[in-house]
N, C-alpha and C positions, 0 to 999 in steps of 0.2 A: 631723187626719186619721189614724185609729189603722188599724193592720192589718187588722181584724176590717172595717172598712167596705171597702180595698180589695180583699178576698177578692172581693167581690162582683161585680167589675170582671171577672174569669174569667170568669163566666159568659155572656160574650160570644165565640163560638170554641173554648168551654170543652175540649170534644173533643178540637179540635185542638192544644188546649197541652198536654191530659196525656197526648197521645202524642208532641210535642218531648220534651215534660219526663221521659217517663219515663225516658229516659237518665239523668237527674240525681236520679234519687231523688225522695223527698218523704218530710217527717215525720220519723217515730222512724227510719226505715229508712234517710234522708240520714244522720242522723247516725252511726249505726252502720256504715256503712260507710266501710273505713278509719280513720284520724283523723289526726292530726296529731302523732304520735311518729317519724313518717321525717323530721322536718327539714324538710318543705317548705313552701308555705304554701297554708290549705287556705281557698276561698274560701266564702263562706254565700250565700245567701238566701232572701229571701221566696219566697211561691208566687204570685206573678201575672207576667203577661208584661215587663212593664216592669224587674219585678229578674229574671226570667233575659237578657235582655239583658243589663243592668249588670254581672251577676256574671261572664258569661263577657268582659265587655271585661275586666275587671277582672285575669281571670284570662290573658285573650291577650295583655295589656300587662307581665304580671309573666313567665310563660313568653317573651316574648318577648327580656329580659334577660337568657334564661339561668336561670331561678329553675326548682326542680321546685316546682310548682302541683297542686296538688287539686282537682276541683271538686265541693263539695257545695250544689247550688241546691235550689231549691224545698223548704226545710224545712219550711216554715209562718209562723205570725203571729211578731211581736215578742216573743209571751209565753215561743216556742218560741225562737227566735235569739239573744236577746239574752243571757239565760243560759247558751246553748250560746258566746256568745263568749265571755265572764266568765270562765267553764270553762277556755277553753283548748281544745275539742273544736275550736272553726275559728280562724280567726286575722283573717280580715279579710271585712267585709261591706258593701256597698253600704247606706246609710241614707239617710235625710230631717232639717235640721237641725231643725224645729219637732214634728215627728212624736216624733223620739226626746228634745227637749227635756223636751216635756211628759209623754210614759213615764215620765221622771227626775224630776222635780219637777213637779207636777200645777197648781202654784202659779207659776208661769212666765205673763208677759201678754205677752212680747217678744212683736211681728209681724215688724221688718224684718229681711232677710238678713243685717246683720251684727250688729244684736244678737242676733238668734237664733244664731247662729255661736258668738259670743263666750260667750252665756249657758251654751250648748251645753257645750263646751271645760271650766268652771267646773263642772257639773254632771258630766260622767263620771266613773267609778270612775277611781281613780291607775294601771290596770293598764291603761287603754285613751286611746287616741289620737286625735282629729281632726286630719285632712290637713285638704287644701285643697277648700274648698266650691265647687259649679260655679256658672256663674251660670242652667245647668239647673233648673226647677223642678216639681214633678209637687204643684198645689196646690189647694183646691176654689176653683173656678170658676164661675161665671151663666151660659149659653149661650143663645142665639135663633137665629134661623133667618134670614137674607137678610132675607126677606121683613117679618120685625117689625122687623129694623136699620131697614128702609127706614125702615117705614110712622111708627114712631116717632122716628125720627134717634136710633140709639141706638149710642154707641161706647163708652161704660163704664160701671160698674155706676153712677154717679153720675146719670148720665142717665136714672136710671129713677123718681128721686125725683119728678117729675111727670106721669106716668104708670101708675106700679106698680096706681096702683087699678082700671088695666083691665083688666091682664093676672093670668094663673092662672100658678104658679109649681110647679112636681113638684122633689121629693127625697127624701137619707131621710128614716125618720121624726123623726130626732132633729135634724134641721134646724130641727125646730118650735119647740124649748127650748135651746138649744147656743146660747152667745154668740157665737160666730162667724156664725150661721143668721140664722133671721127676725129674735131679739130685737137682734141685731148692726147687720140692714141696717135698722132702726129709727133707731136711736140712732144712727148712725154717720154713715147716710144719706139717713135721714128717708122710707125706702121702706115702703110696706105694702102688699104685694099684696092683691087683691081675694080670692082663694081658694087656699089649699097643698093640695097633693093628696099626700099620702106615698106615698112610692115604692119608690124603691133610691138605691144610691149609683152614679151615673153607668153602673148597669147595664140591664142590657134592658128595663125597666118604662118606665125615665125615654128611652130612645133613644128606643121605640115611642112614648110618650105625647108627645114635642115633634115626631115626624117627621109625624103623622097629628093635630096641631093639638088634642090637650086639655089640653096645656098650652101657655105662651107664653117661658115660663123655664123651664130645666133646670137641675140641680147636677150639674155633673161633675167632672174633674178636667183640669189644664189640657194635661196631654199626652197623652189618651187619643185613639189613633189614629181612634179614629169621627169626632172632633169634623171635621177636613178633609176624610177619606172622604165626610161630610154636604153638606160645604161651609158651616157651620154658623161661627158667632161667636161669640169668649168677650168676655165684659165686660170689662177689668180691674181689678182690685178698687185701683181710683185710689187709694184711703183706706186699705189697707190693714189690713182688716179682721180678714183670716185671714190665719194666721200661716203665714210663710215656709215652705217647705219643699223647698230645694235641695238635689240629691242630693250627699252627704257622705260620702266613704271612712272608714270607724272601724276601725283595726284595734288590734292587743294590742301595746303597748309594746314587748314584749321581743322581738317578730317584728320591729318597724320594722326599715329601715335607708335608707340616702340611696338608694340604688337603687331601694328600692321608693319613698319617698316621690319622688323625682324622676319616676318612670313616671306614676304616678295623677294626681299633681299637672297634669304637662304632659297628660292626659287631661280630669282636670277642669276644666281651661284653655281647652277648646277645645269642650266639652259643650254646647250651648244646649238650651234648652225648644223649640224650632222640628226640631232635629234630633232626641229622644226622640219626639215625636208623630210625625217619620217614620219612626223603627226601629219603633214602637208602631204603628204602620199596620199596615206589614209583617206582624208578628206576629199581632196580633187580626182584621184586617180579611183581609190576603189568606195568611193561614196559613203565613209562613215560619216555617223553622228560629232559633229565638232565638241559636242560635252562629254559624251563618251571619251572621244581621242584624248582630251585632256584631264580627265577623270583618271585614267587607267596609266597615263604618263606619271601622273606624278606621284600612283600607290606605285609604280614600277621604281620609283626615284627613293622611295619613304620621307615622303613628303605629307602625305593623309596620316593623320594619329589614327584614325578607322579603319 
């Protein structure tokens, strides 16, 4: 799941997040402002709703110790962050452990959360650190609708292997050829839809095309707030097809310290996939404030000493 597909996930609300967001910067213009020469610690992220969430718990768990915190969200893709971490321009960013595995080594086949974790760890530059992985996941996913659940008895992606050839399946395009995608759910689980229709990746092509019945399977991702707002069902990928991708604190070695890693940790400890798809609601579906959502998540947690 690379950055570049979930750009696309914005464009749900799209509006309303780059008026949250423009608080926070975006692109060359996050990073250029301020940096990380006052000592404090300056937090990154991606540009979709799900990392300004993350970034500002991130950053309300390390202020919350006492720490002076920065926040530079919404920079852009991985292509943009990851090097601005390396740098030294931020010091710590909300990641995915399969996402940024395969950034690193392209050559990586891990799926499960702890080998991707472990792979993960082995693979970062010596200047940078893996904390503790949540058991939060933001992963692609199969969805239907009630209604197919029913009509097929359908509760995970396994369930579809005698079936599939009645149903129409929407995603991106590169769902077609990606070993994770159709050639995946072949080989993996003996599925072959009747028809693919290329789409988006779990964004408004694919919402519209499974809510109005022309497709029957969607791709989306597992914590994207429409999926409940829908009332909608994800598969789960039983077999583990596609690779893990639990959200992971990475920050710069020489920023670490037991206080920061202690805050994150007991944050990522407490993270699930059910609770992201409801901040993710929040934000994409009824247009909250992303530091709000994450503010009020984590006094609900007792995670704020305030």
């Amino acid at each position: 799941m690379k950055f570049r597909e979930r750009c696309l996930v914005l464009a749900v609300g799209v509006v309303a997040i780059l008026m949250v967001a423009a608080g926070c910067g975006g692109g060359e213009d996050a990073l250029q402002q301020g940096g990380g020469g006052g000592g404090g610690i300056v937090v990154g992220s991606a540009n979709f709703p799900e990392q300004l969430i993350l970034g500002n718990m991130y950053a309300e768990v390390l202020e919350d110790q006492g720490l002076k915190v920065e926040r530079r969200l919404n920079i852009g893709t991985r292509d943009v962050l990851f090097p601005a971490l390396k740098s030294g321009e931020i010091t710590l960013v909300p990641e995915y452990n399969g996402a940024l595995l395969a950034y690193l080594d392209k050559e990586s086949d891990e799926t499960s959360p702890e080998e991707t974790t472990k792979a993960l760890e082995g693979a970062l530059p010596s200047s940078l650190v893996a904390l503790e992985a949540s058991d939060a996941q933001d992963k692609d996913a199969l969805v239907v609708t009630p209604e197919t659940a029913k009509k097929y008895d359908l509760k995970n992606t396994s369930d579809l292997a005698g079936v599939a050839d009645k149903l129409v399946v929407g995603g991106p395009p590169e769902m077609e050829t990606r070993p994770d995608g159709l050639p995946g759910l072949k080989k993996v689980y003996g599925v072959e839809f009747s028809e693919f229709k290329p789409l988006d990746a779990g964004g408004p092509l694919t919402i519209e095309t499974l809510a109005n019945g022309d497709i029957d399977v969607g791709r989306f991702f597992t914590s994207q707030g429409i999926i409940d707002a829908r009332g909608w069902i994800v598969l789960p990928d039983d077999k583990e097809l596609s690779p893990a991708q639990n959200i992971i604190p990475i920050i710069r070695k020489q920023d670490n310290s037991g206080k920061i890693e202690k805050a994150l940790n007991e944050l990522s400890a407490t993270l699930t996939t059910e609770d992201l798809k409801k901040m993710n609601k929040r934000v994409e579906v009824d247009k909250a404030d992303p530091e709000v959502v994450a503010k009020n998540y984590l006094k609900q947690k007792g995670l704020l000493g305030g």
